[in-house]
ROZA-67043 format. One record per residue (C-alpha): residue in one letter; residue number from 1; x, y, z; chain. Coordinates in pm, whole numbers, m for minus. Example, Ala and Ser with C-alpha at 12.3 -4.5 7.8 and 13.67 -1.06 7.14 Angstrom:
! residues 2
residuo / num / u / v / w / cadena
a / 1 / 1230 / m450 / 780 / A $
s / 2 / 1367 / m106 / 714 / A $
//
This chain:
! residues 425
residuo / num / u / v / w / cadena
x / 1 / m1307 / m3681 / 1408 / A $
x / 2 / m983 / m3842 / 1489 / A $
x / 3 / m669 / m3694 / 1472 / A $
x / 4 / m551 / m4039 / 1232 / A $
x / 5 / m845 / m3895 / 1020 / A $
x / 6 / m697 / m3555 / 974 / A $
x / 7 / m378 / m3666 / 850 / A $
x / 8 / m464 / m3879 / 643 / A $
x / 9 / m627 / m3604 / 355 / A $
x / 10 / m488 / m3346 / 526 / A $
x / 11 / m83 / m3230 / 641 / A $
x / 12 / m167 / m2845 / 629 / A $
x / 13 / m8 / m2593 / 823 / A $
x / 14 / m257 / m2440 / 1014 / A $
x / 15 / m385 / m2729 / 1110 / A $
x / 16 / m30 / m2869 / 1253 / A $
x / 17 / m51 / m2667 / 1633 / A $
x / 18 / m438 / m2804 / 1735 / A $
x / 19 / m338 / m3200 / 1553 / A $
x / 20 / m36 / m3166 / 1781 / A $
x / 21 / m216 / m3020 / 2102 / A $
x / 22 / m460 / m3273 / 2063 / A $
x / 23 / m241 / m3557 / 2064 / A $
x / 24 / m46 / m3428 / 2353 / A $
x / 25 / m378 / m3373 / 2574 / A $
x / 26 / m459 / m3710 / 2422 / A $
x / 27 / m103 / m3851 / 2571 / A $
x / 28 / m135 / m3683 / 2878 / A $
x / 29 / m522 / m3787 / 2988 / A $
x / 30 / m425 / m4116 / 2916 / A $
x / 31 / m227 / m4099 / 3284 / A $
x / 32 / m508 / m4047 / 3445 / A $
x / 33 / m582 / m4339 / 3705 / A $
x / 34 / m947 / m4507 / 3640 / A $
x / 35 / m1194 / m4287 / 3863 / A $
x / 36 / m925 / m3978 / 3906 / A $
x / 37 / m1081 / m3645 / 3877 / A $
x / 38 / m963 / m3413 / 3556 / A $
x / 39 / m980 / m3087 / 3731 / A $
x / 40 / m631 / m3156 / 3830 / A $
x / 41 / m297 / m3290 / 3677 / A $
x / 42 / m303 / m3678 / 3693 / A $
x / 43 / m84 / m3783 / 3973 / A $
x / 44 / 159 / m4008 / 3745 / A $
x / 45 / 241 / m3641 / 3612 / A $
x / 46 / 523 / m3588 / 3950 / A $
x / 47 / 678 / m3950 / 3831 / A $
x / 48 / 782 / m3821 / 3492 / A $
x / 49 / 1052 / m3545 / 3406 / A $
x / 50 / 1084 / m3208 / 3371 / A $
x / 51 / 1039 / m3187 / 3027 / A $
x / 52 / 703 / m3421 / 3069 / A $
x / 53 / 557 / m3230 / 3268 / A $
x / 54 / 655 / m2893 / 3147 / A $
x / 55 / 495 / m2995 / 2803 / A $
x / 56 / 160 / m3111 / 3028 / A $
x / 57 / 139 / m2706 / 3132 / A $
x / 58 / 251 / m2570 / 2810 / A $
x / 59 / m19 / m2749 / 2606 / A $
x / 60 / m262 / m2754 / 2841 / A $
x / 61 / m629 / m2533 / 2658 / A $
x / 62 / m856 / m2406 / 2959 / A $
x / 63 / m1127 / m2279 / 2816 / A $
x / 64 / m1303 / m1963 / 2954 / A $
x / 65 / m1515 / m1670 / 2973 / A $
x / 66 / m1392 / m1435 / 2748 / A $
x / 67 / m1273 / m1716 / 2503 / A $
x / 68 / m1614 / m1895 / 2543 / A $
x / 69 / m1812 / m1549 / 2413 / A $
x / 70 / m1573 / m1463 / 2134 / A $
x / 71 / m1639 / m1795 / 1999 / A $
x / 72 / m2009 / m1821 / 1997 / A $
x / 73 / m1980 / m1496 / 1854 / A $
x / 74 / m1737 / m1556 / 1562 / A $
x / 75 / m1945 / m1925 / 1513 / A $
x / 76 / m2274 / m1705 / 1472 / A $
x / 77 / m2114 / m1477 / 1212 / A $
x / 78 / m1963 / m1789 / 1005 / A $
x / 79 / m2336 / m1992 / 1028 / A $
x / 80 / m2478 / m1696 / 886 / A $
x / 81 / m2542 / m1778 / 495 / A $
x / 82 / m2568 / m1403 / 409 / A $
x / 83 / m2317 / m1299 / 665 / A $
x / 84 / m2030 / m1037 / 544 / A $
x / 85 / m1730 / m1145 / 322 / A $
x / 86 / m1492 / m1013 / 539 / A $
x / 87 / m1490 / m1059 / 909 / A $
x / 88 / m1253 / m890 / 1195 / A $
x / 89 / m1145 / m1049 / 1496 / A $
x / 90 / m978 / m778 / 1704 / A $
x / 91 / m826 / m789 / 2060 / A $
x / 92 / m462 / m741 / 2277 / A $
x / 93 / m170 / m945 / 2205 / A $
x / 94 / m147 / m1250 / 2410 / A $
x / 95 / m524 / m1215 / 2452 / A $
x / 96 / m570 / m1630 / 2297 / A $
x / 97 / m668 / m1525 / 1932 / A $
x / 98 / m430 / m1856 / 1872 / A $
x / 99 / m635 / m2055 / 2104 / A $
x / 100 / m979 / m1891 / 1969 / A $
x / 101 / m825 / m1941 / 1580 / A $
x / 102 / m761 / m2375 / 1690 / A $
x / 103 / m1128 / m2410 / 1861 / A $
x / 104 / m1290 / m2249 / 1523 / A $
x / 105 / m1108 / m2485 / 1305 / A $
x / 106 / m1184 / m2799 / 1553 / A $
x / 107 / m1560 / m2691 / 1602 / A $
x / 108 / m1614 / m2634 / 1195 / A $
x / 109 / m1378 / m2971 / 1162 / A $
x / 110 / m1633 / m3165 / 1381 / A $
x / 111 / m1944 / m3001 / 1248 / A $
x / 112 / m1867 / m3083 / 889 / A $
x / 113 / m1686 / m3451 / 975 / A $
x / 114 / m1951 / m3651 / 791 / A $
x / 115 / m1952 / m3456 / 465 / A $
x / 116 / m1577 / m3457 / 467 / A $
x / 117 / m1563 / m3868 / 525 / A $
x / 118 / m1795 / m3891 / 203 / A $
x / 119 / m1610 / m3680 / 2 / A $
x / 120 / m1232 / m3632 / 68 / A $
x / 121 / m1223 / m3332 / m169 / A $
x / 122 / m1417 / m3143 / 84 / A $
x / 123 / m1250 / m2874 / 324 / A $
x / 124 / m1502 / m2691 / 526 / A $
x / 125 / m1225 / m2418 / 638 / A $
x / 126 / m851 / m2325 / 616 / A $
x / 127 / m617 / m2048 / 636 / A $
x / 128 / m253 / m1928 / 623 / A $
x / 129 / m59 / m1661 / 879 / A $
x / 130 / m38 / m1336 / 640 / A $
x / 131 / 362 / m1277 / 586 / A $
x / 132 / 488 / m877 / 642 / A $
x / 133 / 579 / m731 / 368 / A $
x / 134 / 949 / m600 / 492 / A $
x / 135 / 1201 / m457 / 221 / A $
x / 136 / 1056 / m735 / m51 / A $
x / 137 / 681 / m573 / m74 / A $
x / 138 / 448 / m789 / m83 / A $
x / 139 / 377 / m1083 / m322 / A $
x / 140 / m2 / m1097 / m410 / A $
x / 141 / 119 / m1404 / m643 / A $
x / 142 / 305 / m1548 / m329 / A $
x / 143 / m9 / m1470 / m138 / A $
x / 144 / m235 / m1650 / m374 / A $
x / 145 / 46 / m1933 / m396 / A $
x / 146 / 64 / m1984 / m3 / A $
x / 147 / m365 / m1980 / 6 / A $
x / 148 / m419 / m2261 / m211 / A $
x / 149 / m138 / m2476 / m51 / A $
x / 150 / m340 / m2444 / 244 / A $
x / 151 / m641 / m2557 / 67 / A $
x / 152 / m376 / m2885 / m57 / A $
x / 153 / m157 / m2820 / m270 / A $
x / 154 / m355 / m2737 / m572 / A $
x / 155 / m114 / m2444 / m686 / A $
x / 156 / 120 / m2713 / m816 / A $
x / 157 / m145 / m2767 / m1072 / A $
x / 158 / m129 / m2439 / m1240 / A $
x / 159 / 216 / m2499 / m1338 / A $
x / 160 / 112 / m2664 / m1611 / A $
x / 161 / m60 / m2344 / m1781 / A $
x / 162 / 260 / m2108 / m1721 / A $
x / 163 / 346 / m1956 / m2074 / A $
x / 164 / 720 / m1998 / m2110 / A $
x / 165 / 962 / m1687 / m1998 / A $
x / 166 / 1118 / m1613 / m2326 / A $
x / 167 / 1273 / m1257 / m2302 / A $
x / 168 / 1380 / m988 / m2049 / A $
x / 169 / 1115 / m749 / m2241 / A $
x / 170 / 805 / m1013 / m2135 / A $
x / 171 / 938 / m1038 / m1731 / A $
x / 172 / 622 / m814 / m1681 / A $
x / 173 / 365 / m922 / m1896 / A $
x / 174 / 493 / m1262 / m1750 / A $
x / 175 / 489 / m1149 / m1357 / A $
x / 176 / 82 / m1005 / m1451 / A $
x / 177 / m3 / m1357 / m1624 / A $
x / 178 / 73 / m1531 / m1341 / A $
x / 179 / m31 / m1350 / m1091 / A $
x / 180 / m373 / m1429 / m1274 / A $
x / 181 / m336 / m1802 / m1291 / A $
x / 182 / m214 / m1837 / m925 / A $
x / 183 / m532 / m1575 / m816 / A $
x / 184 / m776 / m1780 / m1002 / A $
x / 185 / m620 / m2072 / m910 / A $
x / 186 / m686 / m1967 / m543 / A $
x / 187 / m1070 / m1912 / m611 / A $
x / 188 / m1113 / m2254 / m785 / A $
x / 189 / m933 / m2393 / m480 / A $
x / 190 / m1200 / m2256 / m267 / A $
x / 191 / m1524 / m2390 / m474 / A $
x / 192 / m1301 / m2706 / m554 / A $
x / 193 / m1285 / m2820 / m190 / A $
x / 194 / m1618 / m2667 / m59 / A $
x / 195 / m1414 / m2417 / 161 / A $
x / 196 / m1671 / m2179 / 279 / A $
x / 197 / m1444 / m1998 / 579 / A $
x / 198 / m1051 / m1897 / 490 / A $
x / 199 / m851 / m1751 / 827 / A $
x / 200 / m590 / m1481 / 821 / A $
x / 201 / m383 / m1521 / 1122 / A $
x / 202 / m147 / m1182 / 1188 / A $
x / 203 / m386 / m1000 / 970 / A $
x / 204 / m237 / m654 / 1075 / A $
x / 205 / 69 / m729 / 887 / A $
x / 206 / m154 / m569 / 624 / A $
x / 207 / m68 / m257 / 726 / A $
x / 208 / 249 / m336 / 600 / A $
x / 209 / 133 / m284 / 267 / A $
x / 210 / 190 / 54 / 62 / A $
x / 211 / m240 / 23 / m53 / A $
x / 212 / m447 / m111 / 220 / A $
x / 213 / m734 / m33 / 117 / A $
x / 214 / m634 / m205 / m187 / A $
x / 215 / m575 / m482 / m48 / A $
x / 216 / m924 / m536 / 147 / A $
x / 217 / m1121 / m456 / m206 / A $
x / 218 / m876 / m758 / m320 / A $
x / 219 / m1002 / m952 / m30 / A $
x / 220 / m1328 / m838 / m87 / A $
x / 221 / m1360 / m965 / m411 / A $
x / 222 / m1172 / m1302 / m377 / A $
x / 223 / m1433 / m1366 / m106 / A $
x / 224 / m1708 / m1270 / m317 / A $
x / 225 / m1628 / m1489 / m579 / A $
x / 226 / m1541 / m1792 / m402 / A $
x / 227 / m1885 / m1734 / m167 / A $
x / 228 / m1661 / m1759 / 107 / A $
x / 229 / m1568 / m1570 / 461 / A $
x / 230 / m1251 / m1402 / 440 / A $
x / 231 / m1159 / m1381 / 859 / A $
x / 232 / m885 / m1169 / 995 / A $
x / 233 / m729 / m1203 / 1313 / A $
x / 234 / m525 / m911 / 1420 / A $
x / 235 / m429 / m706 / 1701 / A $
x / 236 / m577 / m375 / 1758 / A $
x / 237 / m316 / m214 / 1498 / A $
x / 238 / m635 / m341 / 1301 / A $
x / 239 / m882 / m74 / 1369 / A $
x / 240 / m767 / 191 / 1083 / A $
x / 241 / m881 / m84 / 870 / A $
x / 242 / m1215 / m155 / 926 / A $
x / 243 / m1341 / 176 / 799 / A $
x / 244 / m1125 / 242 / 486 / A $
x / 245 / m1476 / 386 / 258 / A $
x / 246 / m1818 / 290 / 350 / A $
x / 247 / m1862 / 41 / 69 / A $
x / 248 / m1647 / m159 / 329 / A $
x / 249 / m1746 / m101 / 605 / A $
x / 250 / m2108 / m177 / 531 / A $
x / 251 / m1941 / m520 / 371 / A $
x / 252 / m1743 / m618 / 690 / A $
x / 253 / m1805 / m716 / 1061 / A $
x / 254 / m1610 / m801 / 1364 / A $
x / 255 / m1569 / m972 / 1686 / A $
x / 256 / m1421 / m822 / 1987 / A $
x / 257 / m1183 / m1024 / 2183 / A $
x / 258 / m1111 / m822 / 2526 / A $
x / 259 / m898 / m887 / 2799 / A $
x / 260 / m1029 / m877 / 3209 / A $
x / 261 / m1047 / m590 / 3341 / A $
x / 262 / m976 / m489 / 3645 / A $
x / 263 / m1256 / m349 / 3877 / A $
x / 264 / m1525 / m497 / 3673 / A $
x / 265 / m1666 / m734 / 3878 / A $
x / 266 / m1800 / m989 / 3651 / A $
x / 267 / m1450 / m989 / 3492 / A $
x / 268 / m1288 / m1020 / 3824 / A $
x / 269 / m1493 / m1326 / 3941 / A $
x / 270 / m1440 / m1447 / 3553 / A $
x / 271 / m1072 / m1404 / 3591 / A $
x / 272 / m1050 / m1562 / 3939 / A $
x / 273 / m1203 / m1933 / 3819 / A $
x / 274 / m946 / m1925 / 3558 / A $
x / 275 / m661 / m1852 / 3729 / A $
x / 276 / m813 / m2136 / 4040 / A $
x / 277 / m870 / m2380 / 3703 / A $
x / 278 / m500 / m2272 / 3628 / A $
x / 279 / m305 / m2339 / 3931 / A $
x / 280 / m448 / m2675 / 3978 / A $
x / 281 / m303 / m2769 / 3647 / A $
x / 282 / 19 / m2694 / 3804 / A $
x / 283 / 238 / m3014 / 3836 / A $
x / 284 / 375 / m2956 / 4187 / A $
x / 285 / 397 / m3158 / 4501 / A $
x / 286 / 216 / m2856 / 4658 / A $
x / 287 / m43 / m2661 / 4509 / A $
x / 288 / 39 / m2277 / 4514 / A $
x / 289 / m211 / m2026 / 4640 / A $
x / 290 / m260 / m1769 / 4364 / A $
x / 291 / m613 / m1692 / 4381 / A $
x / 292 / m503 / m1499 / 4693 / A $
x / 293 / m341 / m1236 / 4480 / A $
x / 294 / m611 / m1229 / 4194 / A $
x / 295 / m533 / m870 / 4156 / A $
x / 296 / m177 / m900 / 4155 / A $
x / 297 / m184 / m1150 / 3857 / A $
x / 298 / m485 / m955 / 3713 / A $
x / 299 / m283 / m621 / 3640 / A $
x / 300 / 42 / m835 / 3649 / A $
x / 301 / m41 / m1022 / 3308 / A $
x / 302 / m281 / m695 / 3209 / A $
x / 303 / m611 / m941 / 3168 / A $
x / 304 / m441 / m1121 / 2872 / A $
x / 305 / m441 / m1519 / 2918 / A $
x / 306 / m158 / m1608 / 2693 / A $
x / 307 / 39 / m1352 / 2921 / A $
x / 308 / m57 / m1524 / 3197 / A $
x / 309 / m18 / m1843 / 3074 / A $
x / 310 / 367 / m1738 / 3015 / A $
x / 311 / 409 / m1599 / 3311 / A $
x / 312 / 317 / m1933 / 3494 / A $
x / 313 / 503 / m2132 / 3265 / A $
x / 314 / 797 / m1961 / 3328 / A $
x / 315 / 693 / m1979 / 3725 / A $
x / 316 / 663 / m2332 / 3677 / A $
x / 317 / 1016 / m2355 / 3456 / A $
x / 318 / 1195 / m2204 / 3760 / A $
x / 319 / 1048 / m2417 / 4033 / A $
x / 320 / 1134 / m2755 / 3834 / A $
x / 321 / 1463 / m2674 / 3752 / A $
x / 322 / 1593 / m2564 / 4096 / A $
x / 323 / 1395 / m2893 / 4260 / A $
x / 324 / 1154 / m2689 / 4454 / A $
x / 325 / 837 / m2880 / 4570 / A $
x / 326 / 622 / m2534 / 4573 / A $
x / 327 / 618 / m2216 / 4384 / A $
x / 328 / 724 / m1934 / 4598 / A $
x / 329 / 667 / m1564 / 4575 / A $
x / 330 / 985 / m1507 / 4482 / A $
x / 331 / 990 / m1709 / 4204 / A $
x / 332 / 627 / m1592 / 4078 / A $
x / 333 / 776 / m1256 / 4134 / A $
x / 334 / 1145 / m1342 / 3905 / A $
x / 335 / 920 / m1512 / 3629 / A $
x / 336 / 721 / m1198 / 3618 / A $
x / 337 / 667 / m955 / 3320 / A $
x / 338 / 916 / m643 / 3286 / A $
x / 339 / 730 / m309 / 3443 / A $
x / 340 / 834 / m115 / 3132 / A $
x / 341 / 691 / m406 / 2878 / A $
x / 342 / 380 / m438 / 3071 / A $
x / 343 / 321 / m47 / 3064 / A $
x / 344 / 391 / m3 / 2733 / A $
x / 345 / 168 / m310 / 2662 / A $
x / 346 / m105 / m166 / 2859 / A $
x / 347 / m87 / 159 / 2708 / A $
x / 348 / m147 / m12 / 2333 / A $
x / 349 / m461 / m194 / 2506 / A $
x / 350 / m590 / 119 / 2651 / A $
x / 351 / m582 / 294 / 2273 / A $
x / 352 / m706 / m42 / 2111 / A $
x / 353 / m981 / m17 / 2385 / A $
x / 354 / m1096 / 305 / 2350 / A $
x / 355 / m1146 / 269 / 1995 / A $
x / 356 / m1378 / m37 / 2008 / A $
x / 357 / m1550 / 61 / 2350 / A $
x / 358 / m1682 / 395 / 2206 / A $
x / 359 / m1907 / 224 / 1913 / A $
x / 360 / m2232 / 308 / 2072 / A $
x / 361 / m2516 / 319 / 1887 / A $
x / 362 / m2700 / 508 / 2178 / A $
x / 363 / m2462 / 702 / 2220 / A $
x / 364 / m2566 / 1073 / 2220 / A $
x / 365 / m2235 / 1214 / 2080 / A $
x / 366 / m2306 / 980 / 1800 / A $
x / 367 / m2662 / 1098 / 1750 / A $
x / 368 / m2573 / 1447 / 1732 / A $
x / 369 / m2295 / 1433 / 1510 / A $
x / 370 / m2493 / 1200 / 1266 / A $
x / 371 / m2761 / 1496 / 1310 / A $
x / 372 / m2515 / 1717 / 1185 / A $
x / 373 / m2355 / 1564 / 892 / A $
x / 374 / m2726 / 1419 / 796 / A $
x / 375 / m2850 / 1787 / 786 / A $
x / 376 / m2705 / 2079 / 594 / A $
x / 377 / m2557 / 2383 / 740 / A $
x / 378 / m2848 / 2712 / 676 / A $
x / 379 / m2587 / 2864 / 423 / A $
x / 380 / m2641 / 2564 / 181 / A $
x / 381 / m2998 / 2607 / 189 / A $
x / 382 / m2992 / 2997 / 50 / A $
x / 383 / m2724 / 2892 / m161 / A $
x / 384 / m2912 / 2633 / m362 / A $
x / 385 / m3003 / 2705 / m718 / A $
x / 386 / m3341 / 2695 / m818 / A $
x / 387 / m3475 / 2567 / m1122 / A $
x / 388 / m3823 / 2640 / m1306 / A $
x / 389 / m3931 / 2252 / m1539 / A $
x / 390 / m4060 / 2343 / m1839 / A $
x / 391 / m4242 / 2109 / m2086 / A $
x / 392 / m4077 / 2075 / m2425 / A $
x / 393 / m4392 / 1858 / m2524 / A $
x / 394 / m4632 / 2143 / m2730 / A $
x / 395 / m4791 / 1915 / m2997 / A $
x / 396 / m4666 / 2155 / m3252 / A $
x / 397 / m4447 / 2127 / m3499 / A $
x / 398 / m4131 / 2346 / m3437 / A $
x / 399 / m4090 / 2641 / m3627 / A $
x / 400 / m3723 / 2706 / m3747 / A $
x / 401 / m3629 / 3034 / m3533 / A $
x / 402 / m3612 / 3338 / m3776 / A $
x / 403 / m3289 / 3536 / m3861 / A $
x / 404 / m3301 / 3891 / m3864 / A $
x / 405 / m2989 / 4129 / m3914 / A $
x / 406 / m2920 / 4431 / m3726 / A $
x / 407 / m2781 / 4628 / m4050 / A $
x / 408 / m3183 / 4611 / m4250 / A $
x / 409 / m3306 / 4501 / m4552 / A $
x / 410 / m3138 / 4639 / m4870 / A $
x / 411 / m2806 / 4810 / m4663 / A $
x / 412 / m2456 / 4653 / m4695 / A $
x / 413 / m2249 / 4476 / m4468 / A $
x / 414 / m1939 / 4644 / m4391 / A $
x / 415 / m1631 / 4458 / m4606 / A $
x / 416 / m1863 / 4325 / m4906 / A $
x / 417 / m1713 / 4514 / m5163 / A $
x / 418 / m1461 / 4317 / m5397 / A $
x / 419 / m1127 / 4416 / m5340 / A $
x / 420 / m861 / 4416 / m5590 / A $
x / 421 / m739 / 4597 / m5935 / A $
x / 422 / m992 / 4835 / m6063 / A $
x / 423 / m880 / 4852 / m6450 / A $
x / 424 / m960 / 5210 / m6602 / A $
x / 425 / m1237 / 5203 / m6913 / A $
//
């Protein structure tokens, strides 16, 4: 589907950074000379300016390994018609949750073109970038609001069934009323326009709320009654979430999104053809060598693409404006990440990591303290009351229990005597 396509049912946000990559990789492929070979900048690239050609790197998508397998895995999850309402996409900053976020919404764009030609009211998937809550707390009416923009707007359509503010007293029996019109307003949104997949970019900016678990049971339920996939993107600040009760957890998956690491050596040789893909795309008179230093760049932009891909730009930023021809090691060197940045980066990745790499199933720590919390300590088992059934079921009738008292028949209770005057015969 066309880009003129898009725009012309839809001028949503999240849909703004892949219409505008697209026509820019659109703008620049069409300098390509007839016969020229793509796995390179097009020559007519070192005729334009600095800005051209900056913009050529900085929206240039290179797809991958890593990218490639969190995608087929997220795709699997959203085919799946009895897949889980609420799915996690966790990795490292910079790791190209963006990038993997813009292929999603292309791929289930393209899938679903034909339906969406035939019936403009159609919207296969969406999605807004979650807010932080800051000093303001958070909005769930401004949440609802922003979600059904993205689905086109149709929040301005509950205005209509706003009961009037009338007194100071009603502000909160007014703030509560909306907040219902605007939340079911979001849910008719979704079955109105077919949307079966809704994206939460930034989705650890739910830790900023006071309830989270709260908040997922909200999530929970909106995606439950819209029959629709609630997904989260996050960074690894993401993990407390994913296990808030086991009603949850059993109602949730996720996707992994890792970073290359170093000394693996599938991740090395992975790592290598994308940073050979990258400096190709390079537009300089002279091609630099940086699959030389694999390593260097490996631990230098800790396995992350998008800190890679910043790192180069910035490379590349240096080279143009001081009308250098190649990119020298000094200047790879002065566009490099801070030491102190990329150690305190690394040392978030390594938590993040240990977290998600420990979910073994054959694990034998796992086994054994399943084992353990499956079976019940010895003391419980003397402990446990014991209780003999007996059937109430006699086929008699039941006999009203006699009453017998402990003083005898004929002999006085104690205080039966009348008390009072006694008047003399």
């Amino acid at each position: 589907m066309t880009d003129q396509n898009f725009s012309s049912f839809i001028d949503l946000s999240v849909f703004k950074p892949m219409i505008m990559n697209n026509q820019k990789q659109a703008e620049f492929n069409a300098l390509y000379a007839p016969g020229e070979a793509h796995d390179k900048f097009p020559a007519a690239l070192l005729e334009l300016d600095v800005v051209r050609r900056l913009d050529y790197f900085f929206y240039k998508r290179v797809n991958h390994a890593k990218l490639s397998i969190a995608t087929d895995a997220l795709l699997q999850k959203l085919m799946d018609p009895h897949g889980s309402p609420i799915i996690s996409v966790i990795g490292p900053t910079r790791v190209g949750k963006t990038t993997l976020r813009d292929k999603i919404l292309q791929t289930v764009l393209e899938s679903n073109k034909d339906l969406m030609q035939n019936d403009p009211r159609v919207l296969p998937i969406s999605g807004i970038e979650l807010i932080p809550a800051r000093q303001m707390g958070f909005s769930w009416k401004t949440f609802y609001y922003q979600s059904s923009l993205a689905l086109g707007e149709i929040a301005y359509l509950l205005s209509k069934k706003l009961p009037p503010k009338k007194t100071a007293s009603s502000a909160s029996t007014y703030r509560g009323t909306t907040e219902l019109l605007y939340r079911e307003g979001f849910i008719s949104a979704l079955q109105m326009r077919s949307t079966k997949n809704f994206l939460f970019d930034e989705a650890q900016n739910l830790l900023y709320l006071t309830d989270t678990l709260l908040a997922l049971e909200e999530l929970k339920s909106l995606a439950n009654a819209a029959t629709a996939s609630f997904v989260l993107f996050g960074t690894y600040d993401l993990i407390p979430l994913r296990n808030q009760n086991a009603q949850l957890a059993f109602r949730s998956d996720e996707v992994h999104f890792p970073r290359y690491v170093v000394g693996v050596k599938q991740d090395e040789n992975d790592f290598l053809n994308l940073l050979a893909t990258l400096q190709n795309m390079l537009p300089l008179e002279k091609t630099p060598d940086l699959v030389s230093n694999m390593e260097d760049f490996l631990l230098g932009s800790a396995g992350c693409v998008g800190i890679l891909k910043k790192w180069l730009y910035d490379a590349l930023a240096l080279t143009l404006k001081t009308k250098n021809k190649e990119m020298t090691t000094e200047i790879i060197k002065r566009a490099s990440m801070h030491p102190d940045k990329l150690i305190a980066a690394a040392r978030e990745i390594m938590v993040g990591e240990s977290y998600m790499n420990e979910k073994s199933h054959d694990s034998n720590q796992y086994r054994d303290q399943l084992r353990s919390l499956f079976t019940p300590p010895p003391a419980y088992k003397l402990n446990l009351p014991t209780f003999e059934l007996v059937s109430t079921d006699t086929g008699a009738t039941p006999q009203r229990e006699k009453r017998t008292s402990k003083y005898g028949v004929g002999k006085r209770k104690p205080g039966r005597d009348v008390v009072g005057k006694v008047v003399a015969p």
